[in-house]
GULUM-226374 format. One record per residue: chain; residue in three letters; y, x, z of N, C-alpha, C, O in turn. Coordinates in Angstrom, 1 decimal. Example, Ala and Ser with C-alpha at 12.3 -4.5 7.8 and 13.67 -1.06 7.14 Angstrom:
// GULUM-226374
<'A'; 'ALA'; <-5.7; 13.2; 7.8>; <-4.5; 12.3; 7.8>; <-3.3; 13.2; 7.8>; <-3.3; 14.2; 8.5>>
<'A'; 'SER'; <-2.2; 12.8; 7.1>; <-1.1; 13.7; 7.1>; <0.0; 12.9; 7.9>; <1.1; 13.4; 8.0>>
//
This chain:
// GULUM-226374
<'A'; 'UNK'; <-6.0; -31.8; -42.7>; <-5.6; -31.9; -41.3>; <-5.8; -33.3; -40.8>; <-5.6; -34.2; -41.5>>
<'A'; 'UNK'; <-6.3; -33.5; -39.5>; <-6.5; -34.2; -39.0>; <-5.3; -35.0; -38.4>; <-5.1; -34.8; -37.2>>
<'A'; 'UNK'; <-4.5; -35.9; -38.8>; <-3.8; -37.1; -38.4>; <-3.8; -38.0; -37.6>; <-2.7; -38.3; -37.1>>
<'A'; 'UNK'; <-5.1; -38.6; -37.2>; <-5.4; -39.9; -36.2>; <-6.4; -40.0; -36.0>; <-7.2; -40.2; -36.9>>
<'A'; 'UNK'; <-6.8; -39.7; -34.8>; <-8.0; -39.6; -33.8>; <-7.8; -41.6; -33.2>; <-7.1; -42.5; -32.7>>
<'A'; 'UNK'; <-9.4; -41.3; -34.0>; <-9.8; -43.1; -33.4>; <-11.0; -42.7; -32.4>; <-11.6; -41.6; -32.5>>
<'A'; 'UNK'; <-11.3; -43.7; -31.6>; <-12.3; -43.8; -30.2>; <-12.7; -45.1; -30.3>; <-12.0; -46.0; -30.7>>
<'A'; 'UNK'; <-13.8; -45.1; -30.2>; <-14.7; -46.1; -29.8>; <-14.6; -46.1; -28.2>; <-14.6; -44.9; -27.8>>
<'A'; 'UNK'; <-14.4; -47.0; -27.1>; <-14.4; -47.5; -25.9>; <-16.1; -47.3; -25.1>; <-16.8; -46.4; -24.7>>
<'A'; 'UNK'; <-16.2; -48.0; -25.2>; <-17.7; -48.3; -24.4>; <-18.7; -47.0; -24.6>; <-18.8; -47.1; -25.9>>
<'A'; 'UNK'; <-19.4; -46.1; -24.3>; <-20.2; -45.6; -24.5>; <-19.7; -44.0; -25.0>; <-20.3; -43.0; -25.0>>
<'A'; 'UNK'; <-18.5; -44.2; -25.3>; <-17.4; -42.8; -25.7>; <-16.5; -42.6; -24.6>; <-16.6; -41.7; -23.8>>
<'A'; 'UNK'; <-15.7; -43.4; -24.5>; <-14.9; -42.6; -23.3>; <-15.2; -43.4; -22.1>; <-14.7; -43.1; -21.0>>
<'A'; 'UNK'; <-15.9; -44.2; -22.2>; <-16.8; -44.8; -21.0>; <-18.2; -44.2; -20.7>; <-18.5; -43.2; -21.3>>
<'A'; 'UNK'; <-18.9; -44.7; -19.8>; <-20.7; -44.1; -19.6>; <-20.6; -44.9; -20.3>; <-20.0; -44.4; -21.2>>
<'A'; 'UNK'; <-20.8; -46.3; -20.5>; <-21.2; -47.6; -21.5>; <-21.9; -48.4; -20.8>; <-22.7; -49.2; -21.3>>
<'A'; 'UNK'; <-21.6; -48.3; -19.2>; <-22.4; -49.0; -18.4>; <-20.5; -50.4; -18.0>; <-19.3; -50.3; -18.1>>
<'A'; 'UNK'; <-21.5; -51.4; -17.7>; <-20.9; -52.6; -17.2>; <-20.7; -52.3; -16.0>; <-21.5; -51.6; -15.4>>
<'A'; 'UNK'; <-19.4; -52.8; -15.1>; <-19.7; -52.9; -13.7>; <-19.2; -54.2; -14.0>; <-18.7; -54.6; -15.0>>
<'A'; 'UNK'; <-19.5; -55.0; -12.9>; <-18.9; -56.9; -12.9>; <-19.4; -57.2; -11.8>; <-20.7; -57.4; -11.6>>
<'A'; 'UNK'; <-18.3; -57.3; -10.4>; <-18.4; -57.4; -9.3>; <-18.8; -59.3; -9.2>; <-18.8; -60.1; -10.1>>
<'A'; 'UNK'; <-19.2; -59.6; -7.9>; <-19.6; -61.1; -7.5>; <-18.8; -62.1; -7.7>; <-19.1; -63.2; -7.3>>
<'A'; 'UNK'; <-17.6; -61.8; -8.5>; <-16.3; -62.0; -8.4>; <-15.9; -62.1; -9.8>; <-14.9; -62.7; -10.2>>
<'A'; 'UNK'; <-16.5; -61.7; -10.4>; <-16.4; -61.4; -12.0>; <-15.6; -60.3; -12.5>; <-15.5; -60.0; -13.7>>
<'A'; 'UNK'; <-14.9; -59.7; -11.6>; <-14.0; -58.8; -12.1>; <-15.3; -57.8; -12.9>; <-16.5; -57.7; -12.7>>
<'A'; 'UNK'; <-14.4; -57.1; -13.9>; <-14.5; -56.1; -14.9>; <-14.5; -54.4; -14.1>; <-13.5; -54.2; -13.5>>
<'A'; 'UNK'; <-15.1; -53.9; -14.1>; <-14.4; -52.4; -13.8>; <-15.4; -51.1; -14.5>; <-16.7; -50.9; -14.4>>
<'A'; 'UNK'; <-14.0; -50.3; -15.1>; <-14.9; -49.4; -16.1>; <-14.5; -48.3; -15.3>; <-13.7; -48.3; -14.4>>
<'A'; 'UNK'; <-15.3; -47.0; -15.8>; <-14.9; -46.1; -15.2>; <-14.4; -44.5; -16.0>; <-15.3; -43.7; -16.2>>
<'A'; 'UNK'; <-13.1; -44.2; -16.6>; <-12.4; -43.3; -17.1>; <-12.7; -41.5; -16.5>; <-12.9; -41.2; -15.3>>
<'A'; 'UNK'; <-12.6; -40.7; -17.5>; <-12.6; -39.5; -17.7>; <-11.5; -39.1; -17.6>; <-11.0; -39.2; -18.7>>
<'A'; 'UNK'; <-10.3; -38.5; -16.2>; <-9.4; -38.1; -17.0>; <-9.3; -36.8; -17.5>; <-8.1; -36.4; -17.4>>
<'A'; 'UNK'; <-10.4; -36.0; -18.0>; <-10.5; -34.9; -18.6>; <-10.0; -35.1; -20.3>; <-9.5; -34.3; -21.1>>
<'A'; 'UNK'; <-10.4; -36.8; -20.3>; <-10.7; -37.1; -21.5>; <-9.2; -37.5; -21.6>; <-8.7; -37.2; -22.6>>
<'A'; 'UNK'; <-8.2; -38.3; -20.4>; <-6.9; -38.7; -20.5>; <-6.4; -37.4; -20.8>; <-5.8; -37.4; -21.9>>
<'A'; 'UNK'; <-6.3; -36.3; -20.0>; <-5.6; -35.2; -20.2>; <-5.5; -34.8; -21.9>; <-4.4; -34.6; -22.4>>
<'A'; 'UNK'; <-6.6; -34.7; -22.5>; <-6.8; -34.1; -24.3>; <-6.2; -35.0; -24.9>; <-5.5; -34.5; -25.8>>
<'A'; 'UNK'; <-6.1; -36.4; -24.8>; <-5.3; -37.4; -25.6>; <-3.8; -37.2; -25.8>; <-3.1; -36.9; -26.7>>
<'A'; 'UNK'; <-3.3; -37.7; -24.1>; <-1.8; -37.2; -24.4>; <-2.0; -35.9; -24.7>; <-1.1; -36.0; -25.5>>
<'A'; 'UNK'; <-2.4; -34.8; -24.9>; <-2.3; -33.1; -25.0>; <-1.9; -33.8; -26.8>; <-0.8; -34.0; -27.4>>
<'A'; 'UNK'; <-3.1; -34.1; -27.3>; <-3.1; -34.2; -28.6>; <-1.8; -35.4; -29.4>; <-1.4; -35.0; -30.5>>
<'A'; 'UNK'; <-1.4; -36.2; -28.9>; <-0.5; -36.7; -29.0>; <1.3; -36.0; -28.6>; <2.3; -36.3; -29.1>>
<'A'; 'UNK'; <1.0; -35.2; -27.6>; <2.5; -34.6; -27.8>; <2.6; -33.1; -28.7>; <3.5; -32.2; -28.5>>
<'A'; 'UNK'; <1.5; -33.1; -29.7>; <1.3; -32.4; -30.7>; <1.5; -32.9; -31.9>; <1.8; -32.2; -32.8>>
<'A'; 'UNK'; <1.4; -34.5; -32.1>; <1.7; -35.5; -33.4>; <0.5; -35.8; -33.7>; <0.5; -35.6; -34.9>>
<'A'; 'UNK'; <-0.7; -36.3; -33.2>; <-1.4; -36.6; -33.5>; <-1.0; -38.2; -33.2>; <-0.2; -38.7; -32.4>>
<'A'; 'UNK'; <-1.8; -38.7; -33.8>; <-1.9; -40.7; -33.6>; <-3.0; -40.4; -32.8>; <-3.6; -39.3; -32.7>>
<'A'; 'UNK'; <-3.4; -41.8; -31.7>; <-4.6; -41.8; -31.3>; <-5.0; -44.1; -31.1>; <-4.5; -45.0; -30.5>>
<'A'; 'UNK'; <-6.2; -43.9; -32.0>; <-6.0; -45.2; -32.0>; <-7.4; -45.5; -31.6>; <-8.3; -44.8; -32.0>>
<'A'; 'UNK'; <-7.6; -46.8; -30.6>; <-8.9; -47.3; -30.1>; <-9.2; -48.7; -31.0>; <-8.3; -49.5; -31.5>>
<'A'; 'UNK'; <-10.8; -48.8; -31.1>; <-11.2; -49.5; -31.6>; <-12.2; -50.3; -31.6>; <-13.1; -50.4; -32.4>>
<'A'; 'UNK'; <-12.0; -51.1; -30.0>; <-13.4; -51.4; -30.0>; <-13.7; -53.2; -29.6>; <-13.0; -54.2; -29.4>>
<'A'; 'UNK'; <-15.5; -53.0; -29.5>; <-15.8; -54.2; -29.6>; <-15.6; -55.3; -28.8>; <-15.5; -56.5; -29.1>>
<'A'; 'UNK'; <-15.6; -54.7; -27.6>; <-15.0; -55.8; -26.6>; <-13.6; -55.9; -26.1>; <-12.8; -55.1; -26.6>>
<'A'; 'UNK'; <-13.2; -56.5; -25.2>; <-11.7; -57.2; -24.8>; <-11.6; -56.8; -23.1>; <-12.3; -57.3; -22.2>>
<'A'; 'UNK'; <-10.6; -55.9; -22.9>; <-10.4; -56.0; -21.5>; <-9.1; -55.2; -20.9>; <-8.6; -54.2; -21.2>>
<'A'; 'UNK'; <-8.8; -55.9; -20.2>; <-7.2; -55.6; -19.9>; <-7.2; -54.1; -18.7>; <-6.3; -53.6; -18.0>>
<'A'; 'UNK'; <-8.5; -53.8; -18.9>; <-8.4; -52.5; -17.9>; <-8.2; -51.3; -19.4>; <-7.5; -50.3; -19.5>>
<'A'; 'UNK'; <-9.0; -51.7; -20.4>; <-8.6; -50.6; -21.2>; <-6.9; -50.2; -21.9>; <-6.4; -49.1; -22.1>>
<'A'; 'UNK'; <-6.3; -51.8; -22.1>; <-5.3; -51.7; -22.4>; <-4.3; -51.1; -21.1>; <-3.2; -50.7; -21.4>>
<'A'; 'UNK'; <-4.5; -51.1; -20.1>; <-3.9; -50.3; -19.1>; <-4.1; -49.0; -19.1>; <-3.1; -48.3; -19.4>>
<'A'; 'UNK'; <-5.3; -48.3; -19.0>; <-5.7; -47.0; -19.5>; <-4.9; -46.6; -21.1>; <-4.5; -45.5; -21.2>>
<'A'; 'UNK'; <-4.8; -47.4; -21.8>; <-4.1; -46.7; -22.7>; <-2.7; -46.5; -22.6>; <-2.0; -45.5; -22.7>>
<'A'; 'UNK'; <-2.4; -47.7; -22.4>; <-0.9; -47.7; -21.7>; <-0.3; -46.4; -21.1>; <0.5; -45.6; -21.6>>
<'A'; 'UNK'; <-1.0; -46.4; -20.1>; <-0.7; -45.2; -19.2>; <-0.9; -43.6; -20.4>; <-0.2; -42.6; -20.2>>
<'A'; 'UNK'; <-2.0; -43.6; -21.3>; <-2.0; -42.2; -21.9>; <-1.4; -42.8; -22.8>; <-2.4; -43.2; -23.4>>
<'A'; 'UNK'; <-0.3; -43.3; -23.5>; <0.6; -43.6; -24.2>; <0.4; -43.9; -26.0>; <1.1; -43.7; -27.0>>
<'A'; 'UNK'; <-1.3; -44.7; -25.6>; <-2.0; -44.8; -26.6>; <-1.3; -46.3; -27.4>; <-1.8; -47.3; -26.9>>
<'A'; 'UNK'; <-0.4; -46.4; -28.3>; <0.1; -47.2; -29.2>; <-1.0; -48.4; -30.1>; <-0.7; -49.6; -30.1>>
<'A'; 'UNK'; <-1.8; -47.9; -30.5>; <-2.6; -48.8; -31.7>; <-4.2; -49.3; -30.4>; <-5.2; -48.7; -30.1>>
<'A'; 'UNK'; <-3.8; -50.1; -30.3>; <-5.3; -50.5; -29.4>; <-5.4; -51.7; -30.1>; <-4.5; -52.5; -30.4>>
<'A'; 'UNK'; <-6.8; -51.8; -30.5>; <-7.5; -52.9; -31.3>; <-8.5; -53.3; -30.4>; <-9.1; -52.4; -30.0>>
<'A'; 'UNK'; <-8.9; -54.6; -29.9>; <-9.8; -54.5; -29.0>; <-10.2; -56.1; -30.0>; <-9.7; -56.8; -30.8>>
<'A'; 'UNK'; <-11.9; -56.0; -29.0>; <-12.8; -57.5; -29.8>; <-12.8; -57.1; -31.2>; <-12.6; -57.9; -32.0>>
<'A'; 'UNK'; <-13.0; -56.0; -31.5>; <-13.4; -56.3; -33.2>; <-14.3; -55.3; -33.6>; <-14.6; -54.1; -33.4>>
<'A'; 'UNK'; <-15.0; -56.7; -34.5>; <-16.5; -56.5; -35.0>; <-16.4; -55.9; -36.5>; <-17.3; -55.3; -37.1>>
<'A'; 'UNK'; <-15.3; -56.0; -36.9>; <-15.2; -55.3; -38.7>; <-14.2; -54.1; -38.2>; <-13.0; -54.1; -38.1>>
<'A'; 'UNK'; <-15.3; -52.7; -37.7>; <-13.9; -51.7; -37.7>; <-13.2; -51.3; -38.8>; <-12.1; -51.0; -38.8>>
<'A'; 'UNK'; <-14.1; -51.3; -40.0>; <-13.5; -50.7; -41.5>; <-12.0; -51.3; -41.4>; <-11.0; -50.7; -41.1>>
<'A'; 'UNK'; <-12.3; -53.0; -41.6>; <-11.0; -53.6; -41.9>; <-9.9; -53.1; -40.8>; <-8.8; -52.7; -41.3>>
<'A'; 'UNK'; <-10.1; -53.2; -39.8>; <-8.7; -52.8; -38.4>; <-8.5; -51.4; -39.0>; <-7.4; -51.1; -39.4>>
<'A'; 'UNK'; <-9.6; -50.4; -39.1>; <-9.1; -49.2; -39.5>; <-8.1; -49.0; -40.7>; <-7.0; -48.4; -40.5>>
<'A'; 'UNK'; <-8.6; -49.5; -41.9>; <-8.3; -49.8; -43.2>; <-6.6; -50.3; -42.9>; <-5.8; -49.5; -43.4>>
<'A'; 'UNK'; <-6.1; -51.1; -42.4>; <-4.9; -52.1; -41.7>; <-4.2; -50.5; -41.2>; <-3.5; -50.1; -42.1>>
<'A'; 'UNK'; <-4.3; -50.0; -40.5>; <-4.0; -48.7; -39.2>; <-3.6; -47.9; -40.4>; <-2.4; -47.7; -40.5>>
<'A'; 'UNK'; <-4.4; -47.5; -41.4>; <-4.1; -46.7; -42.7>; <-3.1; -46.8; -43.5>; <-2.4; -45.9; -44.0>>
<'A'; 'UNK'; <-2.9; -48.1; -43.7>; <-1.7; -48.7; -44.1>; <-0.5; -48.2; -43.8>; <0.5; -47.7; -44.3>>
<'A'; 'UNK'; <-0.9; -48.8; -42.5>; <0.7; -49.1; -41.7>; <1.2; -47.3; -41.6>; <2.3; -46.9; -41.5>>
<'A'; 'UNK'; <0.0; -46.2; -41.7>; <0.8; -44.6; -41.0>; <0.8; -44.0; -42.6>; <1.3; -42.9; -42.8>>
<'A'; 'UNK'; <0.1; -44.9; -43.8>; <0.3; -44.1; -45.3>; <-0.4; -43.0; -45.0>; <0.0; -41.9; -45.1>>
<'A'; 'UNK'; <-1.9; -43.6; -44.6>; <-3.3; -42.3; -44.3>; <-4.0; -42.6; -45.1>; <-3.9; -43.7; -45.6>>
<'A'; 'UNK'; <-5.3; -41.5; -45.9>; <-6.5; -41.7; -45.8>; <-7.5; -41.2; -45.1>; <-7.4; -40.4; -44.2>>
<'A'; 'UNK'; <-9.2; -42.2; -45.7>; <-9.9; -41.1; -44.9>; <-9.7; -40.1; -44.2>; <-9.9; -40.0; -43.0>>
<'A'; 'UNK'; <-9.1; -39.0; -45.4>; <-9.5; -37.7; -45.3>; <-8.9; -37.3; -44.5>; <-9.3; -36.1; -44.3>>
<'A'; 'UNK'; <-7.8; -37.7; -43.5>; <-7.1; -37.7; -42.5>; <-7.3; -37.7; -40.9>; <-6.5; -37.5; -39.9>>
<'A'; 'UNK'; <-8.9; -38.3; -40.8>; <-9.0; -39.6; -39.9>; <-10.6; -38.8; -39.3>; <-11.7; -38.8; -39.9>>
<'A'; 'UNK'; <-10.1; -38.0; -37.7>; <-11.3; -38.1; -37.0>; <-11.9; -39.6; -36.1>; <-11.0; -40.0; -35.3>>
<'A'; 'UNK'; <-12.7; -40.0; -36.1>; <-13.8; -40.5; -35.4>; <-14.7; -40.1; -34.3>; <-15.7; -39.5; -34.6>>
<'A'; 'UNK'; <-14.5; -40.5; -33.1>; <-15.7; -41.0; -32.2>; <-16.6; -41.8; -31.4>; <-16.5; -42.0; -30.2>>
<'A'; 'UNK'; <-17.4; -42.3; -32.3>; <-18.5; -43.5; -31.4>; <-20.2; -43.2; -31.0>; <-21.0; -42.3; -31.2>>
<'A'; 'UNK'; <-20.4; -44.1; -30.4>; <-21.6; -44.1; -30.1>; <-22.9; -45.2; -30.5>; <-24.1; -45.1; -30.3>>
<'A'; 'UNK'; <-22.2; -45.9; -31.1>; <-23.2; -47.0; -31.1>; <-23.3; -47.7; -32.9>; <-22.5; -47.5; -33.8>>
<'A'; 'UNK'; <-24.4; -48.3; -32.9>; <-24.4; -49.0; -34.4>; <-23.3; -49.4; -35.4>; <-23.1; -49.2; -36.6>>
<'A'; 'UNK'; <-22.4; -50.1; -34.0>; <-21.3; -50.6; -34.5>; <-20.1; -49.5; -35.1>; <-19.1; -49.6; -35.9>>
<'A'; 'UNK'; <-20.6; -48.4; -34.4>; <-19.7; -47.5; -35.2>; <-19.6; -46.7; -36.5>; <-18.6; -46.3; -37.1>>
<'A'; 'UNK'; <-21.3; -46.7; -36.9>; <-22.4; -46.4; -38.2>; <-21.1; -46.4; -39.4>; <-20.4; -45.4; -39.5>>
<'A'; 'UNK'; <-21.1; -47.3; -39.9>; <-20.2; -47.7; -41.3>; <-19.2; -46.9; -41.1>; <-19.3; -45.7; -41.5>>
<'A'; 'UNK'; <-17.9; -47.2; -40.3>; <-16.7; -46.4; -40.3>; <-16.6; -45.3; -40.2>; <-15.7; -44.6; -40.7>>
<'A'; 'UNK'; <-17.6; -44.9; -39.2>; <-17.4; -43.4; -39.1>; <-18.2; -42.5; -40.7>; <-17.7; -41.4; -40.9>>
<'A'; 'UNK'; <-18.8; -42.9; -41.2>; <-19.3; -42.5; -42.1>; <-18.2; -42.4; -43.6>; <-18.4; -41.9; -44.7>>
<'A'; 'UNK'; <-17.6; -42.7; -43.3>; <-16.1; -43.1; -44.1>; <-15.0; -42.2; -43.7>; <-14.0; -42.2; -44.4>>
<'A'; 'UNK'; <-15.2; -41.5; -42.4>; <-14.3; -40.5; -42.2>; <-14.1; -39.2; -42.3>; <-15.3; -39.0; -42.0>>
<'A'; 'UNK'; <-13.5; -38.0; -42.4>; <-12.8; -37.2; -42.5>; <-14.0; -35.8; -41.5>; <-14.3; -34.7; -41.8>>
<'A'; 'UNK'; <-14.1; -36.6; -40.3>; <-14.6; -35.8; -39.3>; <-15.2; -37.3; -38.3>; <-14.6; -38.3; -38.1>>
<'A'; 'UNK'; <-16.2; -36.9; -37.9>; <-17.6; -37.9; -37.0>; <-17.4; -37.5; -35.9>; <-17.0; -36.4; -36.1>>
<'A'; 'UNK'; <-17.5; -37.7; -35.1>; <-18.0; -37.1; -33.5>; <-18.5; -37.8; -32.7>; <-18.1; -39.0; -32.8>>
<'A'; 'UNK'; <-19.6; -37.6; -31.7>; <-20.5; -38.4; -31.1>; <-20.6; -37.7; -29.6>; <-20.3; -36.6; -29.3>>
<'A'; 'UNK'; <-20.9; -38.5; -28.9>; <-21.5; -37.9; -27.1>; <-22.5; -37.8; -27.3>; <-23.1; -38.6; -28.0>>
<'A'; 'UNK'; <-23.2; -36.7; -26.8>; <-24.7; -36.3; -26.9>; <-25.7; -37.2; -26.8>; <-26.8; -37.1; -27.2>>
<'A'; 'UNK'; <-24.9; -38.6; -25.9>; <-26.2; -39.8; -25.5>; <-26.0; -40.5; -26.7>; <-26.9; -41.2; -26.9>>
<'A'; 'UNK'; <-25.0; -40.5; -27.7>; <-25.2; -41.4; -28.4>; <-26.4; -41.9; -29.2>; <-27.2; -40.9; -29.2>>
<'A'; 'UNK'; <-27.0; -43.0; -29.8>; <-27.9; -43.7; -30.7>; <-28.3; -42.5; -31.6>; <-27.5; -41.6; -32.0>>
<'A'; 'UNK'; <-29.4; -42.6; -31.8>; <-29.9; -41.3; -32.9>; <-29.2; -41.8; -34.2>; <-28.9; -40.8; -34.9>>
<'A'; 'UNK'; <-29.0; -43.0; -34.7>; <-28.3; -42.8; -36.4>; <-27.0; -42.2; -36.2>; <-26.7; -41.2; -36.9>>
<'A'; 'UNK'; <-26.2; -42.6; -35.3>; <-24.6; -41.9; -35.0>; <-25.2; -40.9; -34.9>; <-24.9; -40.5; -36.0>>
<'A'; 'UNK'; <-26.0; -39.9; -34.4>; <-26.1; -38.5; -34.3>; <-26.1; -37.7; -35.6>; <-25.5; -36.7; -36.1>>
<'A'; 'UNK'; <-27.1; -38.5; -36.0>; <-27.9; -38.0; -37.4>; <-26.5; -37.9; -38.6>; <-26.4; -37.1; -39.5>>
<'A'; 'UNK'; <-25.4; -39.0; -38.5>; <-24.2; -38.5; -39.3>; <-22.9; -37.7; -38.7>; <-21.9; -37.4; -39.4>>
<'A'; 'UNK'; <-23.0; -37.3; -37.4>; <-21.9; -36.8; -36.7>; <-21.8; -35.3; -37.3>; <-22.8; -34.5; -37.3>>
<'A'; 'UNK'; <-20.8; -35.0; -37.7>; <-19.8; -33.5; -37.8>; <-19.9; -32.7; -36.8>; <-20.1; -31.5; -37.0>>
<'A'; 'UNK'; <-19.6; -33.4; -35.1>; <-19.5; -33.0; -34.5>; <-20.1; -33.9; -33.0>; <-19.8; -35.1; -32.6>>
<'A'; 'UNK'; <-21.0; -32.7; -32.7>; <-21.8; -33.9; -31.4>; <-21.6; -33.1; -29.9>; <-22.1; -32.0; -29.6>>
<'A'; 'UNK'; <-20.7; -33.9; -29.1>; <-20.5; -33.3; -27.3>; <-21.6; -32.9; -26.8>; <-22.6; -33.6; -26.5>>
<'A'; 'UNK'; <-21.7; -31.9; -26.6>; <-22.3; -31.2; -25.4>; <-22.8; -32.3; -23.9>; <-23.8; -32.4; -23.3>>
<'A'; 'UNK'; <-21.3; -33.1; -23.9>; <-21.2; -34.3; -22.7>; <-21.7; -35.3; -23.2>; <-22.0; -35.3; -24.4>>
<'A'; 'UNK'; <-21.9; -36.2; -22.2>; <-22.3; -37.9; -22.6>; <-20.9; -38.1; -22.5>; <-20.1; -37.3; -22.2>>
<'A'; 'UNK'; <-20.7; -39.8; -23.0>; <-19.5; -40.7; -22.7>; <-19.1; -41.0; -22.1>; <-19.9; -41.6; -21.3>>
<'A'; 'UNK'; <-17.7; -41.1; -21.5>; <-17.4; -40.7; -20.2>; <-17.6; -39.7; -19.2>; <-17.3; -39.7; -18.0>>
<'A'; 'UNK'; <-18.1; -38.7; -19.9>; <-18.0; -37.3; -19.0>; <-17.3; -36.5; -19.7>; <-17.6; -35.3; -19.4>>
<'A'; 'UNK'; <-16.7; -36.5; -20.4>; <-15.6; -35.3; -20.8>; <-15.6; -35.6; -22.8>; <-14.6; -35.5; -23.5>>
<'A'; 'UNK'; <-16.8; -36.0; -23.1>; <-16.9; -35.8; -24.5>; <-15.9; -36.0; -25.6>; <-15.9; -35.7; -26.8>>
<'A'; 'UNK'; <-15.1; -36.6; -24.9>; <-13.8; -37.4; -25.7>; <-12.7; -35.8; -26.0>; <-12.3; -35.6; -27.1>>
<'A'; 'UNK'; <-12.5; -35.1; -24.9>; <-11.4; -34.1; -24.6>; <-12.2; -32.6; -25.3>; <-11.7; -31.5; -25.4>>
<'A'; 'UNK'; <-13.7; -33.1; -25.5>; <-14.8; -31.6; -26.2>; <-14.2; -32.4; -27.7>; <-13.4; -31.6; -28.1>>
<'A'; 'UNK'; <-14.3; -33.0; -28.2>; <-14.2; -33.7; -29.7>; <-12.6; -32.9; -29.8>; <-12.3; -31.9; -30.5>>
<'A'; 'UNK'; <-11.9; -33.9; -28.9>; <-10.3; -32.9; -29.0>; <-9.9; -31.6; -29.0>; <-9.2; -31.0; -29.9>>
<'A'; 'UNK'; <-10.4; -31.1; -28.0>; <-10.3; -29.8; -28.1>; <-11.3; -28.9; -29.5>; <-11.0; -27.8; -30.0>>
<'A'; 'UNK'; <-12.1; -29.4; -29.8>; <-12.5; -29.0; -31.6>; <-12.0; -29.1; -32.4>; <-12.0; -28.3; -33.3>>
<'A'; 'UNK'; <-11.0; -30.7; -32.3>; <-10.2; -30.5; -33.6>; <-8.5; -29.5; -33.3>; <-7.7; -29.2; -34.1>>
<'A'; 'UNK'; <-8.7; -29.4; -32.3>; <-7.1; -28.7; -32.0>; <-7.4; -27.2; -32.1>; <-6.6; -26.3; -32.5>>
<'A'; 'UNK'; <-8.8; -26.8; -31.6>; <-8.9; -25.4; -31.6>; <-9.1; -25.0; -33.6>; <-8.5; -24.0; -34.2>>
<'A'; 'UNK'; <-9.8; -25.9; -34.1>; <-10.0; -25.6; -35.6>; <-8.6; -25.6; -36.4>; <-8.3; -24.8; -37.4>>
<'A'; 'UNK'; <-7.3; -26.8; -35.8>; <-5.8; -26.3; -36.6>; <-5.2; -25.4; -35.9>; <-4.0; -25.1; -36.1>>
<'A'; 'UNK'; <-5.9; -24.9; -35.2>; <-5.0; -23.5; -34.2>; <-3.9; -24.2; -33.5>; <-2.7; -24.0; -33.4>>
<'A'; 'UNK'; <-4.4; -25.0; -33.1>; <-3.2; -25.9; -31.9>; <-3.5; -26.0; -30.7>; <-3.0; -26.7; -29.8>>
<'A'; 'UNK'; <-4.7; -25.1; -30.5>; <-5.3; -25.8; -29.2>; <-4.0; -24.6; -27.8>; <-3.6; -25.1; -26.7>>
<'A'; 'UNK'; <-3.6; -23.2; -28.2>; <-3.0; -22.5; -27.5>; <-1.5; -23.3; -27.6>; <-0.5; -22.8; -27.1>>
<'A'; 'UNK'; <-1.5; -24.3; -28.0>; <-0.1; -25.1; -27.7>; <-0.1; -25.7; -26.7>; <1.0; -25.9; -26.2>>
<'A'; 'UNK'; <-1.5; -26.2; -26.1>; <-2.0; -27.0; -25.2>; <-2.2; -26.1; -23.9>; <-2.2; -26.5; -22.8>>
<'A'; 'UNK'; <-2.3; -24.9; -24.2>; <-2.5; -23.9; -23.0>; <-1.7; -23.5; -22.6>; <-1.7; -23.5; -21.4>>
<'A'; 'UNK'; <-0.1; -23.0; -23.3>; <1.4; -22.7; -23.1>; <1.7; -23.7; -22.4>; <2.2; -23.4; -21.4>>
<'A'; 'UNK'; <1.6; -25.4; -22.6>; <2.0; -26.3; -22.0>; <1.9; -26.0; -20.3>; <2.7; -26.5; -19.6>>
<'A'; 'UNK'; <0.7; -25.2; -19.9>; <0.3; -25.4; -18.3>; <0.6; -24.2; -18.0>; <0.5; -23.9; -16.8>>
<'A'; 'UNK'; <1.1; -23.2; -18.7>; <1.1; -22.0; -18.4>; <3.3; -21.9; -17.3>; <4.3; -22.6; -17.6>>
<'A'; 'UNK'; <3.1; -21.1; -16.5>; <4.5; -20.7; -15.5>; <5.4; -20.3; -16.7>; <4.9; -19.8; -17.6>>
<'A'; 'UNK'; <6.7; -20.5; -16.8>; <8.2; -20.4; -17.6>; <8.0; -18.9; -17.2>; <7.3; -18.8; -16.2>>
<'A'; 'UNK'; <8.5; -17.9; -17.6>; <9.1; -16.3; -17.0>; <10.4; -16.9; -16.7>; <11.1; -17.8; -17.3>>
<'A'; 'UNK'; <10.7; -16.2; -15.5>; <12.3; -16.6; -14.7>; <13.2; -15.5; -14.9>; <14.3; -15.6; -14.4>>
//
C-alpha cells in the first residue's frame, strides 16, 4: 500500500516553464485538477510530500493552501530529504509513490515503490516509470498518477461519495 505520494515541482505539477516578469517576480502556473487529487488523497491518509529543486514562496503557498505538510524545496540530494521523510513517518521504499520528470529525479525514483512520469517527461524517467500520464505537467498528470493509485487500493469511489448529494 501506498503511504506517501512525493512530487517533483517543476515539470510535474508545473508545465516547467519559467515565467519572471521585468520585475523579477516569479509566477508558476498550477493545475487545480492536480489540487483537487491531493487533498482528495490526503483526506483518505495519504502523506503528500514535495521535493524539489528550486526555492519559491509561490509553491510553499500552493501547498499551504492543499494542506501539503512536508515541503522540501532547493534540494539537490532527493535520496537524502526522502531518506530523512522516511524516518520521521517509520516508512520504506516499498511504501513510497513517486513523480518526476527530469534527471534529477532518475536515482530516487528508481528506489521507489511506484514511478510516475508526465508523458513530456525526459526519455530516461520514462524508460523507468510504473506509471506514465496520458497529460504533460501541469495539465492534470499529477491527479492521473492519483487517481491510479486510489483506483488500484479501491479508494478511488471514496473520492466520488465525497461529491456525490446526502439522501434527505
Amino acid at each position: 500500500m501506498i503511504k506517501l505520494i512525493v512530487l517533483d515541482v517543476d515539470g510535474t505539477l508545473t508545465d516547467g516553464k519559467l515565467y519572471i516578469s521585468n520585475s523579477g517576480d516569479e509566477m508558476k502556473s498550477f493545475n487545480v485538477k492536480d489540487g483537487l487529487g491531493i487533498t482528495q488523497a490526503i483526506k483518505l491518509g495519504k502523506e503528500i510530500a514535495i521535493i524539489t529543486g528550486k526555492t519559491s514562496k509561490i509553491v510553499h503557498r500552493r501547498c499551504e493552501e492543499l494542506g501539503i505538510k512536508e515541503i522540501h524545496q532547493g534540494i539537490k540530494d532527493k535520496i537524502s530529504t526522502l531518506d530523512s521523510i522516511l524516518d520521521k513517518y517509520n516508512l520504506s521504499y516499498d511504501n513510497i509513490a513517486y513523480m518526476g520528470d527530469d534527471l534529477i529525479d532518475l536515482a530516487v525514483m528508481k528506489r521507489c515503490k511506484l514511478a510516475g512520469a508526465p508523458k513530456d517527461s525526459v526519455d530516461e524517467i520514462l524508460a523507468i516509470s510504473d506509471f506514465i500520464s496520458t497529460k504533460n505537467g501541469g495539465d492534470g498528470a499529477v491527479r492521473e498518477f492519483i487517481e491510479f493509485i486510489l483506483k488500484k487500493e479501491n479508494l478511488w469511489e471514496n473520492v466520488i461519495n465525497n461529491f456525490m448529494p446526502t439522501e434527505q
